[in-house]
N, CA and C atoms as a LAMMPS dump frame, in Angstrom:
ITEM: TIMESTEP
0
ITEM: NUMBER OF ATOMS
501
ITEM: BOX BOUNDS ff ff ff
-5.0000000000000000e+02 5.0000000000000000e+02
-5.0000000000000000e+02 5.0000000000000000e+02
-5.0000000000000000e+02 5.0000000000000000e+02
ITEM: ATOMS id mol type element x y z
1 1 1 N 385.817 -90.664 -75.332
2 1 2 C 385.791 -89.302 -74.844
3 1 3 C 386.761 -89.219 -73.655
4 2 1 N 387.574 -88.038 -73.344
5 2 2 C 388.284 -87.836 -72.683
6 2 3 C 387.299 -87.16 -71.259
7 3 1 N 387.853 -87.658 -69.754
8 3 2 C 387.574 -87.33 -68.78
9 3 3 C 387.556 -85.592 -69.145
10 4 1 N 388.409 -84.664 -69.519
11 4 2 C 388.388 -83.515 -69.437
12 4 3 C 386.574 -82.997 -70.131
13 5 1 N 386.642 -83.982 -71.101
14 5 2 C 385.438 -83.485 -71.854
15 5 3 C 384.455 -83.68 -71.336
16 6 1 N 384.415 -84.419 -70.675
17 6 2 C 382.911 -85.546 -70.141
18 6 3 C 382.888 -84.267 -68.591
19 7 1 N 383.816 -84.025 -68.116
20 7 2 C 383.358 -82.937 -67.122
21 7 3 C 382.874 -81.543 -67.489
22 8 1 N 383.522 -81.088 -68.663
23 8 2 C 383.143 -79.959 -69.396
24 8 3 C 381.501 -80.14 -69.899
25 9 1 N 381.143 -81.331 -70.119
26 9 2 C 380.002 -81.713 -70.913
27 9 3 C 378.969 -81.941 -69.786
28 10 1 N 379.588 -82.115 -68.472
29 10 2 C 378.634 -82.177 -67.245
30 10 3 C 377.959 -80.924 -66.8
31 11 1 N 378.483 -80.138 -67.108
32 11 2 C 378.182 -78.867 -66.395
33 11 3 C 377.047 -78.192 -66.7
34 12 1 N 376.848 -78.891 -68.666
35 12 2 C 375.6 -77.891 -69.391
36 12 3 C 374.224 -78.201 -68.384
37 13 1 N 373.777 -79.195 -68.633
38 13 2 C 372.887 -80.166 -67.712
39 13 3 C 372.878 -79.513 -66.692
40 14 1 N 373.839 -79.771 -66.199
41 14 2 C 373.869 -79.182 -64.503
42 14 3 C 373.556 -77.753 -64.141
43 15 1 N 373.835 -76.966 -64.893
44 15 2 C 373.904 -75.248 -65.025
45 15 3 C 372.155 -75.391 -65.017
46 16 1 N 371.556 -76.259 -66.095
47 16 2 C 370.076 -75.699 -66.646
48 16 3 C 368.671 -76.634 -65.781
49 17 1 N 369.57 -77.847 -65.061
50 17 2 C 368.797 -78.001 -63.435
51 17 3 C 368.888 -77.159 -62.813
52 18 1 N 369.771 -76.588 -62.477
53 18 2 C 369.47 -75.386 -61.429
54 18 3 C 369.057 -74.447 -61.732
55 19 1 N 368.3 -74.116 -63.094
56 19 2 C 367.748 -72.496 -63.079
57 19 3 C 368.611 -71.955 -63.762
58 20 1 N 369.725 -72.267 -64.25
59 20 2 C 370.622 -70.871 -64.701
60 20 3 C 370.422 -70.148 -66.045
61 21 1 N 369.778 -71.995 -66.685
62 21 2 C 369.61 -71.379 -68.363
63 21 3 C 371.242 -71.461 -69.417
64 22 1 N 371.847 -72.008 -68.838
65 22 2 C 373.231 -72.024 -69.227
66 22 3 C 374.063 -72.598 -68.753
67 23 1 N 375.267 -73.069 -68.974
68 23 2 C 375.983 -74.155 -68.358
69 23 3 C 377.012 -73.526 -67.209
70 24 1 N 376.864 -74.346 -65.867
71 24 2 C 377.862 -74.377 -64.71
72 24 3 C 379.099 -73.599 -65.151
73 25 1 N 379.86 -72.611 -64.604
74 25 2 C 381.468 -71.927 -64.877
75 25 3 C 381.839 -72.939 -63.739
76 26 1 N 383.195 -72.926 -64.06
77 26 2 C 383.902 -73.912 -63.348
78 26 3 C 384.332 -73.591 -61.22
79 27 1 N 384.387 -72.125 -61.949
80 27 2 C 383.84 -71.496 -60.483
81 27 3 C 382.544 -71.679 -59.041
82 28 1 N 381.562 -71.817 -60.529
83 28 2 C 380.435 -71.922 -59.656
84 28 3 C 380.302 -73.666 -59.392
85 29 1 N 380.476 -74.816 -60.142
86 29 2 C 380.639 -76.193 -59.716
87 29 3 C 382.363 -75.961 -58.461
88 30 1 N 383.083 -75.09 -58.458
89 30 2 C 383.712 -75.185 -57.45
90 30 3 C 382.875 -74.954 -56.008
91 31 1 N 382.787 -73.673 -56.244
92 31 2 C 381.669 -73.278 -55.384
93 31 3 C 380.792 -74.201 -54.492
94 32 1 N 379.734 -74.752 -55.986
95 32 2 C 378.543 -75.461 -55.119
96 32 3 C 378.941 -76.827 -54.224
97 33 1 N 380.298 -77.44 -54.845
98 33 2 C 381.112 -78.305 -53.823
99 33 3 C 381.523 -78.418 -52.942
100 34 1 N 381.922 -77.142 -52.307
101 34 2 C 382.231 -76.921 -50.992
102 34 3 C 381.328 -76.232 -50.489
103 35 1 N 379.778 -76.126 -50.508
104 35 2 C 378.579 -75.335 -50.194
105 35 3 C 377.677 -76.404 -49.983
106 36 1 N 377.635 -77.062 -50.954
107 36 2 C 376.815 -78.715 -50.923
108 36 3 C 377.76 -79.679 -50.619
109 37 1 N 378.459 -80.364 -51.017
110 37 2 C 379.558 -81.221 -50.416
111 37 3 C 380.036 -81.472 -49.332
112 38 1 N 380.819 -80.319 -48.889
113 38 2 C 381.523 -80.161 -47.529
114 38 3 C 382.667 -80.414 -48.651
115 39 1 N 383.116 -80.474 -49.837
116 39 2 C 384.391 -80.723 -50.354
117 39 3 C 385.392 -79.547 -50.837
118 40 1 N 386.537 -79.931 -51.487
119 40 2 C 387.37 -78.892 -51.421
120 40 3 C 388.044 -79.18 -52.948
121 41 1 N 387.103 -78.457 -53.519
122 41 2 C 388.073 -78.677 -55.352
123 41 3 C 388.218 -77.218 -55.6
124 42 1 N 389.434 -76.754 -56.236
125 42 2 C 388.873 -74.632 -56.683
126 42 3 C 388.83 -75.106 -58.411
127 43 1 N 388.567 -74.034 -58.586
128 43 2 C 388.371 -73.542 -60.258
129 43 3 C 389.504 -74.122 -60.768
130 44 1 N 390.783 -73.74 -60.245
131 44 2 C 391.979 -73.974 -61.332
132 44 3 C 392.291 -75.134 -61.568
133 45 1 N 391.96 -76.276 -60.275
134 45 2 C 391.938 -78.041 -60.615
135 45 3 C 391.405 -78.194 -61.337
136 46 1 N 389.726 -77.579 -61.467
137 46 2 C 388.818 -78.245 -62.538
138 46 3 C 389.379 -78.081 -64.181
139 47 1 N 389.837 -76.971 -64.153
140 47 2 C 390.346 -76.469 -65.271
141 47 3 C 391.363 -77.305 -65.453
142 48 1 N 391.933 -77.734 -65.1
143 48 2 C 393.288 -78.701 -65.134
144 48 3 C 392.905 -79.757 -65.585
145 49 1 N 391.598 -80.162 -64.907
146 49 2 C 390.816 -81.46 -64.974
147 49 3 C 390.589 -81.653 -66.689
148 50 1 N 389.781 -80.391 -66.88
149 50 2 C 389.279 -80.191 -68.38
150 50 3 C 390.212 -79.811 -68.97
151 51 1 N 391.043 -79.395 -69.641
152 51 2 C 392.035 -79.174 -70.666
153 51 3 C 392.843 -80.144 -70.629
154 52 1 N 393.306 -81.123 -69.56
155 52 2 C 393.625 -82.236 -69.926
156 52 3 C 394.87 -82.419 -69.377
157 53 1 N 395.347 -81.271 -68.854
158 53 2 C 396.577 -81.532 -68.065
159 53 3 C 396.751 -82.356 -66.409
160 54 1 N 395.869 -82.309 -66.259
161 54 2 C 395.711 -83.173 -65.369
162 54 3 C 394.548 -84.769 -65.543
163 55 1 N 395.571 -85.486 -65.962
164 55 2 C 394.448 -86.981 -66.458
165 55 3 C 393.931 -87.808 -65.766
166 56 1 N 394.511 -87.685 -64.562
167 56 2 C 394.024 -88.487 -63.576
168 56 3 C 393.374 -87.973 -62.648
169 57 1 N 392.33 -88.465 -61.519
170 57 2 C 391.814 -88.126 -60.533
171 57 3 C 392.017 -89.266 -59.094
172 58 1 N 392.222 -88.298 -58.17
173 58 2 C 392.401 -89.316 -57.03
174 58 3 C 391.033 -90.123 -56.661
175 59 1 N 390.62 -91.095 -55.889
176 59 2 C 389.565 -91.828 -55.673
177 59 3 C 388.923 -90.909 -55.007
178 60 1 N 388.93 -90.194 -54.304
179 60 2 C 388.318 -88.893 -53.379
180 60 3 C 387.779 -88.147 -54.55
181 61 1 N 388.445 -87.516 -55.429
182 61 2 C 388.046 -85.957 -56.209
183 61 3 C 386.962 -86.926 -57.077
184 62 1 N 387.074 -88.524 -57.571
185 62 2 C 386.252 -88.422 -57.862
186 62 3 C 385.242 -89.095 -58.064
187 63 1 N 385.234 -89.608 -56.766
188 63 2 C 384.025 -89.846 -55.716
189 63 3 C 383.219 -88.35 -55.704
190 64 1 N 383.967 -87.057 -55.326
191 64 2 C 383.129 -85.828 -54.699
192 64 3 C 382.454 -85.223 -56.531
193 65 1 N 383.115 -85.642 -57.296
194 65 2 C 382.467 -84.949 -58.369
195 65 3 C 381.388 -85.815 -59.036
196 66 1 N 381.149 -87.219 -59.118
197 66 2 C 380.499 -88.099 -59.338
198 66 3 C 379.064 -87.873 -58.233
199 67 1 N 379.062 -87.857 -57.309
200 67 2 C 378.163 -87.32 -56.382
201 67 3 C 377.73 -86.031 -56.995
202 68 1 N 378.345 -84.879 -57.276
203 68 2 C 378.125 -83.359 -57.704
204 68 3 C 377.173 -83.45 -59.078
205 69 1 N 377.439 -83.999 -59.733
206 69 2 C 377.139 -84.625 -61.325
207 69 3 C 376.13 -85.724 -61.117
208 70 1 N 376.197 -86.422 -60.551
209 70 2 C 375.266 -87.592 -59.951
210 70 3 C 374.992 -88.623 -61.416
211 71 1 N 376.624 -88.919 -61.277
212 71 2 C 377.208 -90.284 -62.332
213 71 3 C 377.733 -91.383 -61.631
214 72 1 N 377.617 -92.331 -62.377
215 72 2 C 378.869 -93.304 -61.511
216 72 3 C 379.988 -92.929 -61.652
217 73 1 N 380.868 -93.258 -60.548
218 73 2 C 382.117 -92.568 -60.427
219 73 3 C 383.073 -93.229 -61.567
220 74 1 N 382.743 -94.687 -62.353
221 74 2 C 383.396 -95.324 -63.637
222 74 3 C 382.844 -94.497 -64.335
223 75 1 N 382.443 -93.597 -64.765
224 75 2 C 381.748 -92.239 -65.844
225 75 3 C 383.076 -91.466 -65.742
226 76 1 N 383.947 -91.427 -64.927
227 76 2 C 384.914 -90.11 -64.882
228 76 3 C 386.147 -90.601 -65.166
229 77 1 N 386.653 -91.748 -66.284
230 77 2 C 387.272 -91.874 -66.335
231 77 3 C 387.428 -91.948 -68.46
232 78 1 N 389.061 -92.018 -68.331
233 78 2 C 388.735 -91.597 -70.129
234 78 3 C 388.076 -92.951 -70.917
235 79 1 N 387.426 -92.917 -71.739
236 79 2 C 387.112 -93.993 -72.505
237 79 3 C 388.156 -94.543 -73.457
238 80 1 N 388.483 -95.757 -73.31
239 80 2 C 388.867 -96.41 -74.44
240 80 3 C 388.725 -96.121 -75.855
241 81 1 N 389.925 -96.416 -76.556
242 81 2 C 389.992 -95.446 -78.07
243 81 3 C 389.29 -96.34 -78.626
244 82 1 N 388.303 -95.96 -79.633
245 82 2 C 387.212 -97.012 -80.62
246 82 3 C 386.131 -97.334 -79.644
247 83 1 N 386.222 -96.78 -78.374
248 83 2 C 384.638 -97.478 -77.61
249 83 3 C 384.026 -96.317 -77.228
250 84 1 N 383.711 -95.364 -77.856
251 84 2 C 383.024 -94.01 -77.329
252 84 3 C 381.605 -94.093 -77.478
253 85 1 N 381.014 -95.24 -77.951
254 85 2 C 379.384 -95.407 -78.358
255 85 3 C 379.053 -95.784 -76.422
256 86 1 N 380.02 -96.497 -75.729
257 86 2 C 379.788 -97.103 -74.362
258 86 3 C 379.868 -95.903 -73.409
259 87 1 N 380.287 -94.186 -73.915
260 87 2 C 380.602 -93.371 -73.283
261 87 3 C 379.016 -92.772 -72.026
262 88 1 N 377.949 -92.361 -72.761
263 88 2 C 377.163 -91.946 -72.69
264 88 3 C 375.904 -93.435 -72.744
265 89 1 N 375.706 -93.513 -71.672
266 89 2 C 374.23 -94.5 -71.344
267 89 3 C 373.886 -93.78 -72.041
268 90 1 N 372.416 -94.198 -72.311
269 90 2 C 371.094 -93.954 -73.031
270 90 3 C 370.402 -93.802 -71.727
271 91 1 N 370.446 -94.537 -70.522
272 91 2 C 369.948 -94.551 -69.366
273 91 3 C 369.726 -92.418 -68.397
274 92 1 N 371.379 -92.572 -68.763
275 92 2 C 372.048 -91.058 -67.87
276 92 3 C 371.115 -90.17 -68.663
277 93 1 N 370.66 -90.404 -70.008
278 93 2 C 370.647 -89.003 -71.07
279 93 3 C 368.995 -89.085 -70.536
280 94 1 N 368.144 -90.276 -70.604
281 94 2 C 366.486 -90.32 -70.151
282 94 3 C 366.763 -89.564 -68.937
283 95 1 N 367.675 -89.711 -67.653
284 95 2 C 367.032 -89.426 -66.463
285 95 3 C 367.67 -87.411 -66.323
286 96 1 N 368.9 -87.521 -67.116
287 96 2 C 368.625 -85.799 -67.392
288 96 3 C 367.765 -85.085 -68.238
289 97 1 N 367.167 -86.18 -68.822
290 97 2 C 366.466 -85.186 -69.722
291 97 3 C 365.243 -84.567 -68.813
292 98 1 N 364.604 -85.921 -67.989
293 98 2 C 363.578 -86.571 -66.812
294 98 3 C 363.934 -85.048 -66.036
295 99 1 N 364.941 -85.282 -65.513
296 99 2 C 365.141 -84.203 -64.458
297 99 3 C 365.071 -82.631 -64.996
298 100 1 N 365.426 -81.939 -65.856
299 100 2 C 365.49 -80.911 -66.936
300 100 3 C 363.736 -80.861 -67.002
301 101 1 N 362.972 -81.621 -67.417
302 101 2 C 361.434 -81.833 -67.14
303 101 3 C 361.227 -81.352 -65.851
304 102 1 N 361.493 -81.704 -65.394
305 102 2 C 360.605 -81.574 -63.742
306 102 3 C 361.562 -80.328 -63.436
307 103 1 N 362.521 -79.988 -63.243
308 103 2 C 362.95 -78.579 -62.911
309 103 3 C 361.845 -77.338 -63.68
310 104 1 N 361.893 -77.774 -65.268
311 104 2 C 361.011 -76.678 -65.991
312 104 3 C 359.886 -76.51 -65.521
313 105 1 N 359.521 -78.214 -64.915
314 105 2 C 357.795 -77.912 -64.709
315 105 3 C 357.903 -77.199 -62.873
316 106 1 N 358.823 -77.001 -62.453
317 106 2 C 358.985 -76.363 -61.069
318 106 3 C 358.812 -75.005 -61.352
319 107 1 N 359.353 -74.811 -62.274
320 107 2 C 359.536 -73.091 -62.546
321 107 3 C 358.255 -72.992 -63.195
322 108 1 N 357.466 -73.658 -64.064
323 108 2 C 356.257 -72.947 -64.424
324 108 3 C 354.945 -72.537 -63.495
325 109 1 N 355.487 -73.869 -62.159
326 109 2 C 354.131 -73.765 -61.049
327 109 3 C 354.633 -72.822 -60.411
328 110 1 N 355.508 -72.013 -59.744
329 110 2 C 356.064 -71.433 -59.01
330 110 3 C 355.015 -70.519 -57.903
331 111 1 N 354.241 -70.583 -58.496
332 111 2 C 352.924 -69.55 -58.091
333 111 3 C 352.123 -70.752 -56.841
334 112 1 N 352.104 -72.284 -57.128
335 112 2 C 351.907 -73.058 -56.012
336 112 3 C 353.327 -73.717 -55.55
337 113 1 N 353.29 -73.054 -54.323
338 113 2 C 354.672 -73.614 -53.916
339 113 3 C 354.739 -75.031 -53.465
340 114 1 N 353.616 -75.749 -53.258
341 114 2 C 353.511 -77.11 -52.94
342 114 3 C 354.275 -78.004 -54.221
343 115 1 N 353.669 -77.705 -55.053
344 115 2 C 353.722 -78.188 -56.323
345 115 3 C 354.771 -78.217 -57.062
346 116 1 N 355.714 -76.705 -56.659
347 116 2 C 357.012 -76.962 -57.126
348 116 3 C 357.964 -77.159 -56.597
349 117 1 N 357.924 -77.13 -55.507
350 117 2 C 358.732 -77.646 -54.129
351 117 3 C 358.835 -79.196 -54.571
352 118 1 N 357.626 -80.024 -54.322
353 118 2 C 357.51 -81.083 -54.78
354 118 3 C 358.431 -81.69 -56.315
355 119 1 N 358.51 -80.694 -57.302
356 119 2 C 358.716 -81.329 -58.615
357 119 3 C 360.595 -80.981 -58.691
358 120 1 N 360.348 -79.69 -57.931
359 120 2 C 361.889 -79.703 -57.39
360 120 3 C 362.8 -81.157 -56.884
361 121 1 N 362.082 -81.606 -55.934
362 121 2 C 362.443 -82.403 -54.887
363 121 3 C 362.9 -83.828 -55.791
364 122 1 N 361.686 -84.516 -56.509
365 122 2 C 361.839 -85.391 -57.177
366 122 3 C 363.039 -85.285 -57.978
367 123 1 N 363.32 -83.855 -59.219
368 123 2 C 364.183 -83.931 -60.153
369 123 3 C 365.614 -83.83 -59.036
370 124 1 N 365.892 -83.307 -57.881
371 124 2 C 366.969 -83.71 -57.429
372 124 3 C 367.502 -85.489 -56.716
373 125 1 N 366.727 -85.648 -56.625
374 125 2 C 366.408 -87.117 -55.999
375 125 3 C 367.694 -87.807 -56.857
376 126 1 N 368.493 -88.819 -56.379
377 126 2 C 369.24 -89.616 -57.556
378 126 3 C 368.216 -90.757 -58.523
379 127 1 N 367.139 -91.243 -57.8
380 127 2 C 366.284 -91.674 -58.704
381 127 3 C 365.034 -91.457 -58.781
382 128 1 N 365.012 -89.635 -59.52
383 128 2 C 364.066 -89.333 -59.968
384 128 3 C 362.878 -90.276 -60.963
385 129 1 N 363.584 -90.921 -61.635
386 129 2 C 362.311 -91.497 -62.377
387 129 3 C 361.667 -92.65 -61.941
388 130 1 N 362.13 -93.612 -60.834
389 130 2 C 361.898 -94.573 -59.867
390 130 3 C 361.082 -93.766 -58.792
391 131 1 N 360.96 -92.659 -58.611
392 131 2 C 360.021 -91.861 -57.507
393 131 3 C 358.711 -91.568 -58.42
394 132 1 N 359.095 -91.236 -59.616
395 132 2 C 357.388 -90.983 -60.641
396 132 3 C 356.656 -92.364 -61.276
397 133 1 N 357.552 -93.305 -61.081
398 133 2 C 356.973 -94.901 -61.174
399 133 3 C 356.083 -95.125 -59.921
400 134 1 N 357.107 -95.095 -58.667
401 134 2 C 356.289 -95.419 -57.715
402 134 3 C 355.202 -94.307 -57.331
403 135 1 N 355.203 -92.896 -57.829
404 135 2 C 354.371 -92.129 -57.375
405 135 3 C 352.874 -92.874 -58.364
406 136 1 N 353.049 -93.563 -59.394
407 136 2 C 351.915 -93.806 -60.228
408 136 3 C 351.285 -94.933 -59.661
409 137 1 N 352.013 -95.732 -58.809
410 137 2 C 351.615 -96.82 -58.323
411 137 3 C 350.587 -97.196 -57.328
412 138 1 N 351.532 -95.98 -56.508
413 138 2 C 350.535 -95.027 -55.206
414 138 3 C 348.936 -94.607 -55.46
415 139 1 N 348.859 -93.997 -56.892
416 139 2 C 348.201 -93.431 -57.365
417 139 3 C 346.788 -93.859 -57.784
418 140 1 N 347.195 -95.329 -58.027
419 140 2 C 346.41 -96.411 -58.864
420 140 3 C 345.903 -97.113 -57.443
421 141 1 N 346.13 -96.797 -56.136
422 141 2 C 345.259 -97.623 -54.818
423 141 3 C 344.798 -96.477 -54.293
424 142 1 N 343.025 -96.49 -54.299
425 142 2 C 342.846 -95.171 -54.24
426 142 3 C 342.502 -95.759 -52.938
427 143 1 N 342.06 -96.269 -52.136
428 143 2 C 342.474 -96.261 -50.523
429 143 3 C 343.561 -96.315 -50.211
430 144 1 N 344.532 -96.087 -50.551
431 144 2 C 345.707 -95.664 -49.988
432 144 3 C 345.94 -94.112 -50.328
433 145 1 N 345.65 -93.59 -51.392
434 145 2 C 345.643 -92.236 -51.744
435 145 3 C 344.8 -91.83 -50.434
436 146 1 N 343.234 -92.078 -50.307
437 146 2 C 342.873 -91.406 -49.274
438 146 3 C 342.946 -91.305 -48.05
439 147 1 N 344.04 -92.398 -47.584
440 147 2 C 344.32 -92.626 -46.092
441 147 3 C 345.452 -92.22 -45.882
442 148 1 N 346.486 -91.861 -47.033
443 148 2 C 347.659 -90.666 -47.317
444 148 3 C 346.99 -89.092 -47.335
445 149 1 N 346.479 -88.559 -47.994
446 149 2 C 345.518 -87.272 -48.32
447 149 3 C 344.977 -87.024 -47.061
448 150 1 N 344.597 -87.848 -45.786
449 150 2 C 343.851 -87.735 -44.692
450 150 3 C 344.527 -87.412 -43.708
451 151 1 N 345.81 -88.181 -43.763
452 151 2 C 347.398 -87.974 -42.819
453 151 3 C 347.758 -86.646 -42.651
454 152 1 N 347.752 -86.512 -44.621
455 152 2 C 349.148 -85.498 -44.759
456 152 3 C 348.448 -83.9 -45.244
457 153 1 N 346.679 -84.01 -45.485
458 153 2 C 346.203 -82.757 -45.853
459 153 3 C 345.75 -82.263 -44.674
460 154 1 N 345.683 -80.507 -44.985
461 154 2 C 344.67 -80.547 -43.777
462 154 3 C 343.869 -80.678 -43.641
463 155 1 N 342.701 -80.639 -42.696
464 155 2 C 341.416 -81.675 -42.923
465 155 3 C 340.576 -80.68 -43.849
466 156 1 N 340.012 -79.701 -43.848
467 156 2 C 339.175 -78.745 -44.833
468 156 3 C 339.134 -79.874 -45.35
469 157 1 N 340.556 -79.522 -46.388
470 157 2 C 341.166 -79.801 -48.012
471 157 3 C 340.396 -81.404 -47.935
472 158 1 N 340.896 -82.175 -46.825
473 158 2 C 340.676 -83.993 -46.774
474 158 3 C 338.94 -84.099 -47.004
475 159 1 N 338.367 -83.318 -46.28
476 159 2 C 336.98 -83.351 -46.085
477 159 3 C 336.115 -82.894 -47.393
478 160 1 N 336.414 -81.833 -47.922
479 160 2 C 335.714 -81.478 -49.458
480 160 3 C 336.273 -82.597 -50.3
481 161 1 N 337.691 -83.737 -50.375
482 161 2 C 337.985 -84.301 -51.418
483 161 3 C 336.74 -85.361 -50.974
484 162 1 N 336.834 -85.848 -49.67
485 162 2 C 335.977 -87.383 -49.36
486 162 3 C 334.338 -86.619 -49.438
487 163 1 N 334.297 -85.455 -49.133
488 163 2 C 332.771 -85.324 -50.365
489 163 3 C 332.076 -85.275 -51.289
490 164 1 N 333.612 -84.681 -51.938
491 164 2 C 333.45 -85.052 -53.61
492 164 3 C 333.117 -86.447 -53.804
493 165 1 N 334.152 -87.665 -53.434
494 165 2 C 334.649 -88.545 -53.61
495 165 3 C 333.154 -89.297 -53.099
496 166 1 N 332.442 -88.862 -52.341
497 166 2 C 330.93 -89.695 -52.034
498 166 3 C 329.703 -88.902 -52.419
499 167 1 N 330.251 -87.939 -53.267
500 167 2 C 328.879 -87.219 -53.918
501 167 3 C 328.628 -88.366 -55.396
């Protein structure tokens, strides 16, 4: 696969983490780069990028788009002819799919903002699915759950759970 494509192919993903329902315009990944980034790419590079007239990328542009995309920055380069099965981890496709999950399940709680704040947070994380491992882990020491819950709730909330929890 050609770098032009593999950025064109970044964007769907990326558009439907954020809510849009549709894939990134090249405008708006300009945009969110110099809004989130602090970087400086416009529309018409990217476009350059993707159609192919421009094949190369400097170590900077793509460093800042590898970060934006949240790939390794060896992801942005063209693949070797006959090796396109090595293009696409199996790894990248679980943790967007992972993340695409937890964005949807943000938007369905929306009504508890704890909850989707939270599921937000994780699917942006670079290792979202290493945060829901260790969140299960957490999960499974229930004196540590309640001496976390005691910290971080307010007490009401802490006090009806540890009554439940000794009824």
């Amino acid at each position: 696969m050609k770098l032009g494509e593999k950025i064109g192919r970044l964007r769907v993903p990326e558009g439907f983490a954020r809510g849009l329902e549709r894939e990134m315009t090249q405008s708006e990944v300009s945009q969110a780069i110099r809004d989130e980034l602090d970087g400086q790419m416009s529309q018409s590079y990217l476009s350059q990028i993707e159609s192919g007239s421009r094949r190369h990328l400097t170590s900077e542009t793509r460093h800042l788009l590898a970060r934006f995309f949240r790939v390794h920055p060896g992801h942005l380069v063209d693949d070797l002819e006959g090796h396109s099965h090595l293009s696409i981890k199996p790894r990248r496709e679980l943790d967007d799919k992972l993340d695409l999950w937890l964005v949807e399940g943000s938007e369905e709680f929306v009504k508890d903002q704890e909850l989707s704040r939270a599921l937000l947070a994780i699917a942006k994380h670079d290792h979202s699915r290493e945060c829901l491992v260790l969140l299960a882990s957490i999960v499974e020491n229930k004196q540590l759950i309640d001496r976390l819950v005691a910290a971080f709730v307010p007490e009401p909330v802490a006090a009806r759970r540890r009554r439940r929890a000794n009824a």
